[in-house]
C-alpha positions in Angstrom: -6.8 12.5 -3.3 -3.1 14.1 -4.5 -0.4 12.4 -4.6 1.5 13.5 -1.3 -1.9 11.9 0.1 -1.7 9.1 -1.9 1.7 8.7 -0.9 1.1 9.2 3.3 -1.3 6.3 3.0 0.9 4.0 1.5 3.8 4.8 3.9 1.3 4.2 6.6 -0.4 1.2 5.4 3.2 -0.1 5.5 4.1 0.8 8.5 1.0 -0.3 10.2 1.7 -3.6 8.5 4.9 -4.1 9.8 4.1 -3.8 13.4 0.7 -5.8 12.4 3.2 -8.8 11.5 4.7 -8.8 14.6 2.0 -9.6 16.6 1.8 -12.9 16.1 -1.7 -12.8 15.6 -4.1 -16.1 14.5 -6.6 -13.9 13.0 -8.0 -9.9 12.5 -10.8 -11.1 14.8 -11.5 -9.5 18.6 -9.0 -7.2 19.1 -8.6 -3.7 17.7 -5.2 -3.9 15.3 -7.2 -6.8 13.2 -10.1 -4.0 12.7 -7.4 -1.3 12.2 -5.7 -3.6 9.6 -8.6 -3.7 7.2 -9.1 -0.5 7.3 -5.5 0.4 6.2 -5.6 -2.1 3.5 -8.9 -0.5 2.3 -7.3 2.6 2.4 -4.2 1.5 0.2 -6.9 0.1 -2.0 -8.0 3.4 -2.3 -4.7 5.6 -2.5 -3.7 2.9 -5.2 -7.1 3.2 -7.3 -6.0 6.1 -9.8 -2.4 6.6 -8.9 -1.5 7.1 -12.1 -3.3 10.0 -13.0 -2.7 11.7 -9.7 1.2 11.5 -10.9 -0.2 13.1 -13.8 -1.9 15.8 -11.9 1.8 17.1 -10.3 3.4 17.2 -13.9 5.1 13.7 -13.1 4.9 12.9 -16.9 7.5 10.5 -17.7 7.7 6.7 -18.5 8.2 6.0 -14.6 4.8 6.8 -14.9 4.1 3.5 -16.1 6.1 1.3 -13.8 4.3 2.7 -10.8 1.1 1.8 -12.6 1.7 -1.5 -13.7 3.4 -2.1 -9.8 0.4 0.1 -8.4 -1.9 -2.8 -10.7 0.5 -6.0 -8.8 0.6 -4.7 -5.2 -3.7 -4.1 -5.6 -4.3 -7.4 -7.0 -2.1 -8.5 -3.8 -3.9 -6.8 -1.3 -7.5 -7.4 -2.4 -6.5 -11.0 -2.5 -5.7 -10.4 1.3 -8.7 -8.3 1.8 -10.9 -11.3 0.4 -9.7 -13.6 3.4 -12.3 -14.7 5.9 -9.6 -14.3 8.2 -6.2 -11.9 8.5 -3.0 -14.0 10.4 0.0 -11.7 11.1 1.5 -14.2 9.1 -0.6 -13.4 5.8 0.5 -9.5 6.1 3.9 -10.7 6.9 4.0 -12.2 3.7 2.3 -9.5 2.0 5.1 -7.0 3.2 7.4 -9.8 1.9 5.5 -9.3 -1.7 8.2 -7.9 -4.1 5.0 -6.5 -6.1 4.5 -4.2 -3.0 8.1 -3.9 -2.2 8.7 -2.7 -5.8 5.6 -0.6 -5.0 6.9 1.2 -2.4 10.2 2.0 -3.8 8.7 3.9 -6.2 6.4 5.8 -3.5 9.2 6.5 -1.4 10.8 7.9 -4.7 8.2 10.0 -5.9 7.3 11.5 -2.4 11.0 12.5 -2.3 10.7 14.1 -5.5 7.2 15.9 -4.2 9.1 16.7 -1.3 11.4 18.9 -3.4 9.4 20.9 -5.3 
């Protein structure tokens, strides 16, 4: 996965997030945004595992590198923790948008997909 992949799937994770919060929801069970919300954690999980090197990959070789690692390393340990619940509230996602491990995360996505953007 390259990084402009990497970094669609993050925007969208977030996005989905946001509108997941607002549902008000008691749980992921029974309705089709609680199955949808797994899957777009699972595929942050995914766009997150690696990230590094994929920056790497488009010549992004500089020390801001290694914050988007070590925030990439935060906002996955948050998410799996999420992922691990027997149950998914719009409340728990609401707080995990509230994260600043995944808000520091996505400032440096929406950074480097500008900077993709411009090449």
């Amino acid at each position: 996965m390259n990084l402009a992949a990497r970094c669609d799937a993050l925007e969208e994770c977030y996005e989905f997030m946001l509108a997941y919060a607002g549902q008000g929801l008691a749980d992921d069970a029974g309705s089709a945004s609680g199955t949808q919300v797994r899957e777009f954690l699972r595929s942050a999980v995914t766009a997150l595992t690696g990230i590094a090197g994929a920056c790497s990959e488009e010549g992004i070789d500089t020390p801001f590198v290694s914050v988007v690692a070590s925030d990439a390393e935060s906002s996955l340990a948050a998410i799996r923790l999420v992922l691990a619940q027997r149950s998914i509230s719009s409340q728990l996602i609401d707080n995990l948008n509230a994260s600043i491990h995944l808000r520091a995360l996505l400032t440096d996505i929406f950074l480097l997909d500008e900077i993709l953007k411009r090449r």
